[in-house]
Wavefront OBJ file of the C-alpha trace (Angstrom):
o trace
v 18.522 -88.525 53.385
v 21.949 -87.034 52.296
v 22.232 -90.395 49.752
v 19.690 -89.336 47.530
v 21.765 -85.978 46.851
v 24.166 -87.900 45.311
v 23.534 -90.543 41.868
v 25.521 -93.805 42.042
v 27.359 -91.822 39.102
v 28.323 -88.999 41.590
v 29.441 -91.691 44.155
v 31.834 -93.150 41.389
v 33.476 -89.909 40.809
v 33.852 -88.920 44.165
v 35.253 -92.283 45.038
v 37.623 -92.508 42.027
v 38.929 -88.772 42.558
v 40.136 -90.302 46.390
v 41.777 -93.088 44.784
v 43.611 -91.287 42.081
v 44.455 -88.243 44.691
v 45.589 -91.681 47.320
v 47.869 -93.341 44.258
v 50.197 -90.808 44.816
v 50.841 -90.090 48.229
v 50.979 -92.184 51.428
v 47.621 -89.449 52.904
v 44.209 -90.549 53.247
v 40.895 -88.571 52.069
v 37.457 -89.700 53.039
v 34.130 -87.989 52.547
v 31.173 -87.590 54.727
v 27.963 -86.405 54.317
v 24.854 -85.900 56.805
v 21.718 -83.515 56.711
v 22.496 -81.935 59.978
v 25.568 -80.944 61.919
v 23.455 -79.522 64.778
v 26.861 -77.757 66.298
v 29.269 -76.001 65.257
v 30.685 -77.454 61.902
v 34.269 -77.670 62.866
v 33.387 -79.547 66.381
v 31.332 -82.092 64.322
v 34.184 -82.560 61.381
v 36.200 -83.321 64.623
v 33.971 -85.783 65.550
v 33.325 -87.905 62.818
v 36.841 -87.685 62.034
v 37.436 -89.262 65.535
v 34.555 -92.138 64.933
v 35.994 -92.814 61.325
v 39.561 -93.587 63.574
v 41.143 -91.584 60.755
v 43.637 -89.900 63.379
v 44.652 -93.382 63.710
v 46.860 -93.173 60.705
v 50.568 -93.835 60.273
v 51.383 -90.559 59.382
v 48.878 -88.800 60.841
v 47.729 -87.396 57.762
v 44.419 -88.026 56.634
v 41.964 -85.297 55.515
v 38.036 -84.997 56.005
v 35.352 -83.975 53.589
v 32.727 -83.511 55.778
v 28.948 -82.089 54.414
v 26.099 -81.094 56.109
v 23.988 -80.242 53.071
v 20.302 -79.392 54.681
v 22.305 -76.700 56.730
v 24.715 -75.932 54.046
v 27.910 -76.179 56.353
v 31.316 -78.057 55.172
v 34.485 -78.199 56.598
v 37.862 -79.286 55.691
v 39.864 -80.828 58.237
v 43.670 -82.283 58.297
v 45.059 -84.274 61.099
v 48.187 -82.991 62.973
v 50.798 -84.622 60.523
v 49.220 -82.661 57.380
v 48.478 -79.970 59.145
v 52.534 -79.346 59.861
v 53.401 -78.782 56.670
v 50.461 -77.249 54.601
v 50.916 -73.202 54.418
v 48.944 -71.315 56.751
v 45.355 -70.768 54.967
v 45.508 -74.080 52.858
v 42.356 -75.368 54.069
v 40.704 -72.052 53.530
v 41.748 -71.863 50.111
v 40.042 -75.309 49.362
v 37.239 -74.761 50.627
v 36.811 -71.077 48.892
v 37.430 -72.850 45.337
v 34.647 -75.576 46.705
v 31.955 -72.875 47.255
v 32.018 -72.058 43.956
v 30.777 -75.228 42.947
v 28.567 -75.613 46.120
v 26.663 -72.659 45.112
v 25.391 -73.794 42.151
v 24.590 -77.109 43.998
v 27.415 -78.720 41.951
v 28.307 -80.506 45.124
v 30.053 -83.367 43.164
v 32.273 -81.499 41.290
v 33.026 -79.124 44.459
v 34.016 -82.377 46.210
v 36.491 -83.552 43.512
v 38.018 -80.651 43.145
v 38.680 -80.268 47.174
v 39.748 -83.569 46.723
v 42.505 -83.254 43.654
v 43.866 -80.340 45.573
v 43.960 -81.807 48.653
v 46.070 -84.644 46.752
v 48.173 -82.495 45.067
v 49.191 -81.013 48.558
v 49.406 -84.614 50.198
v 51.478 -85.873 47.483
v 54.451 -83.091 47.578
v 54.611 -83.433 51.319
v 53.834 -87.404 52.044
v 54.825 -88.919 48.447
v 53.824 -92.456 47.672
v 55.554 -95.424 49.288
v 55.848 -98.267 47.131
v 57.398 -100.259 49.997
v 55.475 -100.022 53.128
v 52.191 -97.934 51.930
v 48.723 -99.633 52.438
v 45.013 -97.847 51.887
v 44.696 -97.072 55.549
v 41.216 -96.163 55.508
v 38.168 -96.880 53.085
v 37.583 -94.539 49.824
v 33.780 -95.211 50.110
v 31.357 -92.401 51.279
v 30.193 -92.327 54.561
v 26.844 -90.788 55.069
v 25.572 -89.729 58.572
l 1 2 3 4 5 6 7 8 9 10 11 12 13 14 15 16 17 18 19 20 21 22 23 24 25 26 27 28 29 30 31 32 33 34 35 36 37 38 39 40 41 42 43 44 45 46 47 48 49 50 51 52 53 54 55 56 57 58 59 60 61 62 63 64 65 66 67 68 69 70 71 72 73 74 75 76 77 78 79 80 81 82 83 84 85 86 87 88 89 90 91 92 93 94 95 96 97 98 99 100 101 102 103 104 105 106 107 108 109 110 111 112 113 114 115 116 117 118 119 120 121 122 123 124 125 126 127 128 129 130 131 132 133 134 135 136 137 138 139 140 141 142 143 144
């Protein structure tokens, strides 16, 4: 089970690096993890981001973390609105600075750092609304 790879402590950080990387910007991050993508890693990303409804967004600009640790495959994928405005090779970069920390089966820390980047990128291009923004989509873990 993908859970156990991850201590309630883990969960907390991963959690609480989405909602500090969410207080500034209107974007929404969510993780998932399974065991097995059994496809190609991209067309599954695309599919759980389509069951999560996260292309349902305002803005259409939420972001997926998406794990299959027993066939160590990840993807990062932004919907249409993000993907806009990010410079070409964005994602790529991410997920290069991830593997670092994926290789030494610091998944946790790989995962917050996607994350804070990710932010940092969401925040300069869809900046907080004080007015009219609302947590879109949950900042718990989903595990496949």
């Amino acid at each position: 089970m993908p859970e156990r790879l991850f201590s309630d402590q883990d969960r907390e950080k991963i959690i609480s690096a989405i909602q500090e990387a969410e207080k500034a910007t209107s974007g929404e991050i969510q993780v998932h993890i399974e065991n097995h993508c059994g496809q190609n890693v991209m067309d599954r990303a695309a599919e759980v981001f389509e069951t999560l409804k996260m292309h349902k967004t305002r803005e259409r600009n939420a972001v997926l973390f998406y794990l299959a640790v027993e066939d160590h495959q990840f993807a990062v994928l932004g919907d249409c609105g993000i993907n806009a405005v990010v410079a070409e090779g964005f994602w790529e970069n991410i997920k290069h600075q991830m593997i670092a920390d994926f290789k030494e089966s610091k998944f946790t820390t790989g995962l917050c750092k996607g994350i804070n980047l990710c932010g940092q990128q969401l925040q300069s291009h869809f900046p907080y609304d004080e007015k009219g923004d609302t947590n879109e989509l949950p900042d718990e873990i989903s595990f496949g």
